[in-house]
FIKEMAR-111839 format. One line per 5 residues: their letters; for each residue x, y, z of C-alpha. Coordinates in nm, 4 decimals, always signed. Example, Ala and Ser with C-alpha at 12.3 -4.5 7.8 and 13.67 -1.06 7.14 Angstrom:
<sites>
AS> +1.2300/-0.4500/+0.7800; +1.3670/-0.1060/+0.7140
</sites>
This chain:
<sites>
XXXXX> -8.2868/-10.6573/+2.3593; -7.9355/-10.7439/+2.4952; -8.0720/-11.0286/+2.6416; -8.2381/-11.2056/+2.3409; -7.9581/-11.1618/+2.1506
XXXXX> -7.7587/-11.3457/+2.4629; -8.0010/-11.6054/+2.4054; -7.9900/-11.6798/+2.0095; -7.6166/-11.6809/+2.1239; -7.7056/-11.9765/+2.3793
XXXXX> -7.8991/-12.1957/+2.1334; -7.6679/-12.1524/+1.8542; -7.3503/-12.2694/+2.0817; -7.5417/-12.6388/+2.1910; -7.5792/-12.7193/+1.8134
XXXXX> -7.2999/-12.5751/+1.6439; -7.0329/-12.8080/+1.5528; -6.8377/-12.8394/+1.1789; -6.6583/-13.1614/+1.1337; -6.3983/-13.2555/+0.9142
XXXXX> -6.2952/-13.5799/+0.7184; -5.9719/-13.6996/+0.8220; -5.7236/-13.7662/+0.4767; -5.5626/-14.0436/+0.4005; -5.2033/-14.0757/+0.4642
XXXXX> -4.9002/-14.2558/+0.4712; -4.6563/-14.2884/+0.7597; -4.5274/-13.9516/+0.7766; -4.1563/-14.0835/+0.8807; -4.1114/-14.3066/+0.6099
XXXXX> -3.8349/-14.0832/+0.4006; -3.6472/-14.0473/+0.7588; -3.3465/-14.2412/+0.8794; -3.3800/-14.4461/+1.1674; -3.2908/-14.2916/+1.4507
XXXXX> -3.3182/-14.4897/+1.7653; -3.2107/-14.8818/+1.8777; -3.4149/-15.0895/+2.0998; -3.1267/-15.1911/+2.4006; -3.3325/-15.5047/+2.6100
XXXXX> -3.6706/-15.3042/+2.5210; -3.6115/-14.9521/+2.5677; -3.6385/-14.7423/+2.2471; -3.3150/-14.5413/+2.3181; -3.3029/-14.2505/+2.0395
XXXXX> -2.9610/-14.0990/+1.9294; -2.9932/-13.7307/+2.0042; -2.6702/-13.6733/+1.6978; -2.9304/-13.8463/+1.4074; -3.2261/-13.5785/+1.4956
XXXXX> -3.1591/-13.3361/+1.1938; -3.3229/-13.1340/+1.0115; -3.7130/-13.0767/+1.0668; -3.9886/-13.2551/+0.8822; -4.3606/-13.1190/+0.8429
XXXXX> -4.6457/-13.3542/+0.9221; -5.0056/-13.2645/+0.8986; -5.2061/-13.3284/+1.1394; -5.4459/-13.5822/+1.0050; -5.1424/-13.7957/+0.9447
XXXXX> -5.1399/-13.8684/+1.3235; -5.5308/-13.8130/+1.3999; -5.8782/-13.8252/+1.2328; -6.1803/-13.6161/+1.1886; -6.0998/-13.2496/+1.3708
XXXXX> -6.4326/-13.1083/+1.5077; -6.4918/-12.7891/+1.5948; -6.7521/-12.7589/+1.8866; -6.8868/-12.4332/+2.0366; -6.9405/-12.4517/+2.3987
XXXXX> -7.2490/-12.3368/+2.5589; -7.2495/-11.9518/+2.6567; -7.4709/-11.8881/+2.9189; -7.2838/-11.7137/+3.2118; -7.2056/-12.0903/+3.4584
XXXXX> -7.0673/-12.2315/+3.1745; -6.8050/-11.9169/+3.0482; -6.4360/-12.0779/+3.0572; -6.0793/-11.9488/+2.9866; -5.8267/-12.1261/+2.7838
XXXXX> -5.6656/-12.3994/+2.9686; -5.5982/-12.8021/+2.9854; -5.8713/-13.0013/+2.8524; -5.9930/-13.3346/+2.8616; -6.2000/-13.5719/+2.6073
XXXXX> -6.3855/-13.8619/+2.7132; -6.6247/-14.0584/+2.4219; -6.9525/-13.8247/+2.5512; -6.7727/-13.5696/+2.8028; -6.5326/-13.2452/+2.8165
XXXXX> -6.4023/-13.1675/+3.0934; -6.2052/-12.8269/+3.1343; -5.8945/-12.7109/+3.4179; -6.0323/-12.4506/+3.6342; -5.8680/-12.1073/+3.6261
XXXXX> -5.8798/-11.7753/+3.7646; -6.1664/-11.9328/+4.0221; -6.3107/-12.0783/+3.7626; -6.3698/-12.4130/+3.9085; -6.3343/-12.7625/+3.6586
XXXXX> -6.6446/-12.7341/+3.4605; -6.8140/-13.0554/+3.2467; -6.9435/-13.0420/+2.9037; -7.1294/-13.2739/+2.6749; -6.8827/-13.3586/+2.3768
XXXXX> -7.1479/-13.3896/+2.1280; -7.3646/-13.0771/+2.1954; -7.1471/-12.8268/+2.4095; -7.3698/-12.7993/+2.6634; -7.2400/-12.7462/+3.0199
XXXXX> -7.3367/-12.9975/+3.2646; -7.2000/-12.9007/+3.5898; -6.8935/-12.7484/+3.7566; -6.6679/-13.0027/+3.9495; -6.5762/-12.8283/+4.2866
XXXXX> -6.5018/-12.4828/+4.3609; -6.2297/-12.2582/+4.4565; -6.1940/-12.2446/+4.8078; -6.0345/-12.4207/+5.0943; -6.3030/-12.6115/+5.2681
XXXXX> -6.4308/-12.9382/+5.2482; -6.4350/-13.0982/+4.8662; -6.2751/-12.7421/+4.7397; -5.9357/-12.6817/+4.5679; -5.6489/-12.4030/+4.4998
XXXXX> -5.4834/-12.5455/+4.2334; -5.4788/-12.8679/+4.0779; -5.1781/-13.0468/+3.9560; -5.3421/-13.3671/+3.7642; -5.7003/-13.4898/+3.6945
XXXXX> -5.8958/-13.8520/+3.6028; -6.2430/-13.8234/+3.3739; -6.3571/-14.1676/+3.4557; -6.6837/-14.1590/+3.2566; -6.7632/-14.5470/+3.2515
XXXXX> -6.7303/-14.5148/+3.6325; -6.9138/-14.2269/+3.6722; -6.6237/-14.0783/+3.8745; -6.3739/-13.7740/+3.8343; -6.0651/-13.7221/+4.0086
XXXXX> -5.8729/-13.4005/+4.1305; -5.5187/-13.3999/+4.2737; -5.3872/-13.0202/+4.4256; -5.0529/-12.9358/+4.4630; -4.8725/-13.0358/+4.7801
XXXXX> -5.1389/-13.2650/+4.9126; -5.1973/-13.5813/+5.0206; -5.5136/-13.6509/+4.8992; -5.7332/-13.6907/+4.5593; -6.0482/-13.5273/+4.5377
XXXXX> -6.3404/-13.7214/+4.4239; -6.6709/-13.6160/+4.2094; -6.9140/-13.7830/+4.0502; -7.0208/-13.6637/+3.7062; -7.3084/-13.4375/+3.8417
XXXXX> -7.0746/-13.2855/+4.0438; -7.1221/-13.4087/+4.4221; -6.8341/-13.4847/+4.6081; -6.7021/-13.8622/+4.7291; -6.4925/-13.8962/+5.0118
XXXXX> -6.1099/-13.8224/+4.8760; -5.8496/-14.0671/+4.8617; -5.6384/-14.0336/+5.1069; -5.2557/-14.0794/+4.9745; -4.9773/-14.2600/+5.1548
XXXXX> -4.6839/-13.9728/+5.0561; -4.6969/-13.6124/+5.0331; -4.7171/-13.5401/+4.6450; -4.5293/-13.1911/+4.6181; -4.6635/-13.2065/+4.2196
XXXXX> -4.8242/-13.5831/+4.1640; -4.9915/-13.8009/+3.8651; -5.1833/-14.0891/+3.9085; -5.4130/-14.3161/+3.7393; -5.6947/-14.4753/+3.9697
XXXXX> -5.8744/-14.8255/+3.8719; -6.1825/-14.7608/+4.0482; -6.3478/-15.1010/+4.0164; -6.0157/-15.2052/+4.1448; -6.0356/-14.9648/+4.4232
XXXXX> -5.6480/-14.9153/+4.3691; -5.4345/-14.6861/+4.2302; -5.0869/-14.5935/+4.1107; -4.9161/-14.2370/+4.1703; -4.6591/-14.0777/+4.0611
XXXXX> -4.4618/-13.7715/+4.1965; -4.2127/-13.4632/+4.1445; -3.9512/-13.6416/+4.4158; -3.7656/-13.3994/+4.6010; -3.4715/-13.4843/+4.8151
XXXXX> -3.5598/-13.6407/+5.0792; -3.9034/-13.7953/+4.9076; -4.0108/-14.1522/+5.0247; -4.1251/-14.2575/+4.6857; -4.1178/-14.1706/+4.3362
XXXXX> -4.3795/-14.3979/+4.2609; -4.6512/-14.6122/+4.4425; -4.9875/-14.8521/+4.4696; -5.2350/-14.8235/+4.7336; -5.5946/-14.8818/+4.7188
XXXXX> -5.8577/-14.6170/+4.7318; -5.9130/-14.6489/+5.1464; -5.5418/-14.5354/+5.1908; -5.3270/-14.8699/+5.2326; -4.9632/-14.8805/+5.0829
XXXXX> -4.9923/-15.1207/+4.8609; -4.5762/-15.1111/+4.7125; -4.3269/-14.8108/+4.6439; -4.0697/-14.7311/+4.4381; -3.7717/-14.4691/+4.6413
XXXXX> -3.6153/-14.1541/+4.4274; -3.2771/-14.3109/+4.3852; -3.1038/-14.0809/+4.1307; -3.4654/-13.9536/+4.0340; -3.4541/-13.7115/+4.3443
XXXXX> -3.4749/-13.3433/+4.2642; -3.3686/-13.0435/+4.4500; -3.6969/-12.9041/+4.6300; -3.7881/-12.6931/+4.3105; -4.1389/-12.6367/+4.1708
XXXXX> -3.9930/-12.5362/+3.8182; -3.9807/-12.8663/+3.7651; -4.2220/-13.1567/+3.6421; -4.3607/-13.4676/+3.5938; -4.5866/-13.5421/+3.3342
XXXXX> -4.7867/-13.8404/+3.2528; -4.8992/-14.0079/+2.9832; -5.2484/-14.2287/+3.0401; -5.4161/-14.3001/+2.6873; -5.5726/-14.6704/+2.5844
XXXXX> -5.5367/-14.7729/+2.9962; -5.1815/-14.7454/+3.0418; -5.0206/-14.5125/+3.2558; -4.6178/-14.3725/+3.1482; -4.4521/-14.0759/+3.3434
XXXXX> -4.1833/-13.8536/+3.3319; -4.0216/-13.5961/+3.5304; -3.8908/-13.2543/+3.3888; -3.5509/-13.0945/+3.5333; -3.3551/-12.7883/+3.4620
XXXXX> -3.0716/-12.9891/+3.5890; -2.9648/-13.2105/+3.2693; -2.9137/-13.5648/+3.3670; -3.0342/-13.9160/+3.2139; -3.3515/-14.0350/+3.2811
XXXXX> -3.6368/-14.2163/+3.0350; -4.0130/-14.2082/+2.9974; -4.1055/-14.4972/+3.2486; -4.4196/-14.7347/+3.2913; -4.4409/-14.8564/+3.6761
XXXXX> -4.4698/-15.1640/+3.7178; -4.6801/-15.2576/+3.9976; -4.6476/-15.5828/+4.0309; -4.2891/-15.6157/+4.0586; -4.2785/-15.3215/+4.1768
XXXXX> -4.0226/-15.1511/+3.9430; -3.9681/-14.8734/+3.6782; -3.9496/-14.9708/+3.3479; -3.7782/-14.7593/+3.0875; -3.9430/-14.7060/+2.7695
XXXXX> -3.8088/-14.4692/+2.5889; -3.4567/-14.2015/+2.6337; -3.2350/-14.0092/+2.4421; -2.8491/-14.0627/+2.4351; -2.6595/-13.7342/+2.3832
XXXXX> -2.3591/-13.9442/+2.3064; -2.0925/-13.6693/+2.3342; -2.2819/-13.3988/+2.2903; -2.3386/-13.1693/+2.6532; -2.7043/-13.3273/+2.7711
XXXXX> -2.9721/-12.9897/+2.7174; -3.3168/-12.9630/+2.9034; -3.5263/-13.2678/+2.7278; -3.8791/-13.3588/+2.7809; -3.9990/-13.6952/+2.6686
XXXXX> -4.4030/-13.7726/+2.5667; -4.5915/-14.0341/+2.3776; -4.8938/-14.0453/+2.1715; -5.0010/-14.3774/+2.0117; -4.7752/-14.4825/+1.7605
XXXXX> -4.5178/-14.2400/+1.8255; -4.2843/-14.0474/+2.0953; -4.2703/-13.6949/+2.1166; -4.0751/-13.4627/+2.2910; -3.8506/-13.1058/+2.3344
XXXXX> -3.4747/-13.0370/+2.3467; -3.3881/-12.6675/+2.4471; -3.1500/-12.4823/+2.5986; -3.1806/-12.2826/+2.9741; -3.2019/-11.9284/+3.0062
XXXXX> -3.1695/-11.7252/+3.2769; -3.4017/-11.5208/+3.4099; -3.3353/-11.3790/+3.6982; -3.1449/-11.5560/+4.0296; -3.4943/-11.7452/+4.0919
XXXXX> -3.6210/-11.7893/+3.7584; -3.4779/-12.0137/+3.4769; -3.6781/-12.0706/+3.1249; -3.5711/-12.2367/+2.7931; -3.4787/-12.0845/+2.4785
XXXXX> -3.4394/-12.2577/+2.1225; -3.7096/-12.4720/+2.1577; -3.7116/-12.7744/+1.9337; -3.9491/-13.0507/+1.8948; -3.8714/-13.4596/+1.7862
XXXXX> -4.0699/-13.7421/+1.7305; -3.9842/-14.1187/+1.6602; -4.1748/-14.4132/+1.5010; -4.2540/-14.6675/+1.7797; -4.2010/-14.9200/+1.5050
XXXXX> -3.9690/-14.8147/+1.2466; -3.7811/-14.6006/+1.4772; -3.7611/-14.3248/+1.2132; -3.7680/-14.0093/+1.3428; -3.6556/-13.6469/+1.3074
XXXXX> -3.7310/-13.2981/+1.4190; -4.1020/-13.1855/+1.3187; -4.3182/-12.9401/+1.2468; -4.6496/-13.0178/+1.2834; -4.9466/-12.8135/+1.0759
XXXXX> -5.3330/-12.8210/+1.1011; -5.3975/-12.9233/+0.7685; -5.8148/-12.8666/+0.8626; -5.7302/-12.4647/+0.8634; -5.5464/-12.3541/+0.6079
XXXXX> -5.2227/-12.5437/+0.7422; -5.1212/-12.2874/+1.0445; -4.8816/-12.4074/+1.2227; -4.9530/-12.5877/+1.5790; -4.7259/-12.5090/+1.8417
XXXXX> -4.5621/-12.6729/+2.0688; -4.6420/-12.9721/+1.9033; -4.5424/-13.2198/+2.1520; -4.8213/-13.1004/+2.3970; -5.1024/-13.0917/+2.1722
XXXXX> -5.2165/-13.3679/+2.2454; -5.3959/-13.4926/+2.5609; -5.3524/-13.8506/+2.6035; -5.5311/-14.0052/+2.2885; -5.6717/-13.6574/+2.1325
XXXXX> -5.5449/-13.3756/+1.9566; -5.7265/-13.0910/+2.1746; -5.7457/-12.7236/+2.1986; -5.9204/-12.4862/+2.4196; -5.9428/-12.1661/+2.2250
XXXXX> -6.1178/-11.8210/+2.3235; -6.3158/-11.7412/+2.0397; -6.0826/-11.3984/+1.9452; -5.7763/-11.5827/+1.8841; -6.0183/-11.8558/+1.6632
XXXXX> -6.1537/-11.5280/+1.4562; -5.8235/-11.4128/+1.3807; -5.7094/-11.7748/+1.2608; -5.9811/-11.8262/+1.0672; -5.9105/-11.4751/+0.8998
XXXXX> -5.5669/-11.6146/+0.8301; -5.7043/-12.0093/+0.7042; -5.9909/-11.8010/+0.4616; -5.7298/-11.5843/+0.3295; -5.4734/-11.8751/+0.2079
XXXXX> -5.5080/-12.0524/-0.0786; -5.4228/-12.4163/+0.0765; -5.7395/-12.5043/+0.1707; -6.0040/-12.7189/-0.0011; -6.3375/-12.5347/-0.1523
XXXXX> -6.5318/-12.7758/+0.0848; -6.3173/-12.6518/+0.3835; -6.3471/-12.2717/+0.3068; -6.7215/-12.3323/+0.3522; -6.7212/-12.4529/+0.6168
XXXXX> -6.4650/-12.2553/+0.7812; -6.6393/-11.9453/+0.6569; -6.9816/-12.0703/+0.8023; -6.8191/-12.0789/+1.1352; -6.6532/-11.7215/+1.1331
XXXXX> -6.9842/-11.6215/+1.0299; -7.1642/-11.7727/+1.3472; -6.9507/-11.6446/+1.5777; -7.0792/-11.3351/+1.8269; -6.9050/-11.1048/+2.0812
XXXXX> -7.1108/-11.3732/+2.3490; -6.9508/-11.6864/+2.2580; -6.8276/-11.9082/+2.5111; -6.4756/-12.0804/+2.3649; -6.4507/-12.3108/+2.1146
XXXXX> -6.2996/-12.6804/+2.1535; -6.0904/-12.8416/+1.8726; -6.0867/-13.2036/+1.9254; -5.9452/-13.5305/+1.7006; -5.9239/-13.8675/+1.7885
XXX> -5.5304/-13.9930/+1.7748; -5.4737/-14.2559/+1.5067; -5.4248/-14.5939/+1.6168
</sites>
């Protein structure tokens, strides 16, 4: 009996997926002041303007929000973790050996896992950064402290890796695989050849970019973060040590760092500050450290910003999911991967939101339908659910 209910479960999860219309709205900055200057093409943001926080809904910045139940037979079960959207293809961060497992976007249904867990041939640890290349049929891995990318096809059998021309302690990268090249970025500690490179795909330094005053001490607390929707490729790194630095786009051609985007703290003292980029805007975090323990340093008083690309409005934000019921999104400047709004969300933690959407009265009849149709599917089997919008162009 167990198992035919399993079953229903099964079939249910490859069709199940609610949809809703994106709204119509106007730039969400518009009653802000400008807040940033562009100094010889750098959007440099005054950190003194960013007052008091706005709330934007999220179809403001993205379109139709599906909600898409993954298939839940036992190879496909996933936890929460970073997710990727392609046009036809999910693809979700192992965890917990759980290796990187592939979904189709429009049914749910798992496709194959991407590697394993292991350290032999093709497997993996952990993995810093990864590359669905669906029109190339390829998908790329990079672990920590390597120098090499792992390389899969979208059935799952290995390539031969990329062999990399610097040891990437924590790495990004972006490969053009009809190109055969590629550009990488790194966490730089002291002592780090490059910050930045090309090479192409059999290993050959192709140009480099050295630390400078980008060089951190050797600490894995820190980050670097990229940003690679609509083909281009932006990076950042992430210190505890508060410095200047910008959101950059390498240059590989002249072979050079461009600055896109920075804050000026004018004379305020310069906090922990994360920069990131969707289309149309920049996003990002200003906090405060906190200390742990002698080996352990967090942030406290977390607030987010964003700023108009084009008016250079901008403020402090909130940033709601209008869809359900308006709840609150955190962390709202790493919602989004690259051009989607995406979550990864066990199907508990969607029950009790739902609870919360159904019971407030700032939702649409049309919506509390739907949403109620959903919590009504769900079973104690369900694989998790994905939450996925395209970004606004």
């Amino acid at each position: 009996m167990e198992q035919k209910k399993r079953t229903l479960a099964i079939g249910l999860s490859l069709t199940f997926v609610i949809v809703f219309a994106g709204y119509s709205q106007n730039n969400p900055l518009d009653k802000c002041k400008q807040v940033a200057k562009k100094n010889n093409g750098v959007v440099v943001c005054d950190r003194t303007l960013l007052k008091d926080a706005v709330t934007i809904p999220l179809s403001a910045l993205a379109g139709e929000l599906q909600i898409l139940k993954l298939d839940g037979s036992d190879a496909a079960l996933v936890k929460e973790g970073y997710t990727v959207i392609s046009d036809n293809y999910i693809l979700i961060k192992g965890a917990q050996q759980i290796p990187y497992k592939l979904f189709d976007k429009k049914t749910g249904k798992f496709l194959t896992n991407i590697g394993a867990f292991g350290q032999g041939p093709n497997e993996y640890q952990m993995i810093y950064d990864q590359q669905l290349d669906e029109a190339n049929d390829r998908i790329y891995l990079l672990p920590w402290q390597t120098k090499k990318i792992l390389v899969y096809d979208l059935k799952g059998n290995p390539k031969d890796p990329i062999p990399l021309c610097y040891d990437s302690p924590k790495g990004t990268f972006q490969v053009d695989t009809k190109a055969s090249t590629l550009i990488v970025s790194i966490l730089p500690f002291k002592g780090a050849q490059a910050v930045a490179w090309s090479q192409t795909t059999d290993g050959k330094l192709l140009k480099a970019v050295e630390p400078g005053h980008l060089a951190v001490r050797p600490d894995f607390s820190n980050e670097v973060m990229a940003y690679k929707g609509g083909g281009e490729y932006h990076f950042t790194i992430f210190t505890f040590e508060p410095r200047s630095d910008s959101l950059y786009r390498y240059d590989a051609v002249q072979n050079k760092l461009i600055p896109l985007f920075t804050l000026d703290f004018k004379t305020r003292d310069q906090t922990i500050h994360i920069y990131s980029e969707i289309p149309g805007y920049f996003l990002g975090e200003v906090s405060e450290p906190k200390k742990e323990n002698e080996h352990i340093t967090t942030t406290q008083n977390n607030t987010f910003y964003i700023v108009d690309k084009k008016t250079l409005k901008g403020s402090f934000f909130r940033l709601e999911n209008d869809f359900l019921g308006n709840m609150e999104i955190g962390w709202p400047a790493y919602a989004f991967s690259d051009d989607y709004y995406v979550r990864n969300i066990d199907p508990g933690n969607l029950q009790e939101e739902l609870e919360k959407a159904l019971a407030s009265n700032r939702i649409s009849p049309e919506q509390r339908s739907k949403l109620t149709k959903l919590k009504d599917s769900m079973t104690e089997n369900d694989n998790n659910y994905i939450l996925y919008a395209k970004v606004k162009r």
